[in-house]
C-alpha positions in Angstrom: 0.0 0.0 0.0 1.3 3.4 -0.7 1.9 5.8 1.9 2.8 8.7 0.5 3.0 10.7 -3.0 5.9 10.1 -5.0 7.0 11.7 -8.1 10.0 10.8 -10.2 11.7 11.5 -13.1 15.2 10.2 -14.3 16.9 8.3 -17.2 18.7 5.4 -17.9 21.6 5.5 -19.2 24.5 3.0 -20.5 24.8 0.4 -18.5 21.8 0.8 -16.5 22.7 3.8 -14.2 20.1 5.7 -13.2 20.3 9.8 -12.9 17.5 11.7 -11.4 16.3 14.8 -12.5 13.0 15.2 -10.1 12.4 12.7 -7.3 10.6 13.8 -4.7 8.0 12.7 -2.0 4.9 14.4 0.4 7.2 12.8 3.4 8.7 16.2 3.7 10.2 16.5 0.4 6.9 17.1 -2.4 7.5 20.8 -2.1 8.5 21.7 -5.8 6.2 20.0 -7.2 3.2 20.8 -5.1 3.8 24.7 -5.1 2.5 24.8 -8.8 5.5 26.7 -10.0 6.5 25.4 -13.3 10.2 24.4 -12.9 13.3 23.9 -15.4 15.4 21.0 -15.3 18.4 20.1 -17.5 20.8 16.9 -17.5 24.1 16.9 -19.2 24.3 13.4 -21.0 27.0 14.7 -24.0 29.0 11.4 -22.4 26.1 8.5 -22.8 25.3 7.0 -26.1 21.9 5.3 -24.7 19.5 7.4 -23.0 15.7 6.4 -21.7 14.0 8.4 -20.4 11.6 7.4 -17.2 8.3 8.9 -15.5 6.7 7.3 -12.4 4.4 9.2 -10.1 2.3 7.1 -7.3 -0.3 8.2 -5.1 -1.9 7.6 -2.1 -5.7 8.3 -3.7 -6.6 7.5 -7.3 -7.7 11.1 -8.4 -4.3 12.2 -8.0 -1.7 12.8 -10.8 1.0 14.8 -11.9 2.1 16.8 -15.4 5.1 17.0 -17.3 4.8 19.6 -20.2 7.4 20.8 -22.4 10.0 18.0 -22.8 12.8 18.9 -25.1 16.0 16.8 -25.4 18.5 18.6 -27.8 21.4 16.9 -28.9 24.5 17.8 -30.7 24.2 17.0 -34.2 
């Protein structure tokens, strides 16, 4: 059973490591993403060939949910 709101977003990269970009909870730590602020996140990955990229959000009632707008990944060629 879930206790508590999570939200996370990362991506894999070569070899399986994982690299956060939001991961936050409501057990003290949902503050950015409950203010409503619209945030900006970057990730160098210039050094990884293979990148996925990973959104999970669960909830502690069904009617809850979170957005993600405006993804752009920009690469180098």
């Amino acid at each position: 059973m879930i206790t508590a709101d999570r939200v996370r977003l990362y991506v894999i990269v070569d070899g399986g490591v994982e690299l956060d970009i939001v991961n936050e909870d409501s057990n003290g730590n949902l503050n950015a993403i409950a203010s409503g602020v619209w945030e900006t996140k970057t990730l160098d990955l210039t050094n990884y060939t293979n990148v996925q990229l990973v959104f999970e959000v669960d909830t502690n009632v069904p009617s809850e949910g979170a957005y993600i707008d405006n993804v752009r990944i920009k690469g180098l060629n």
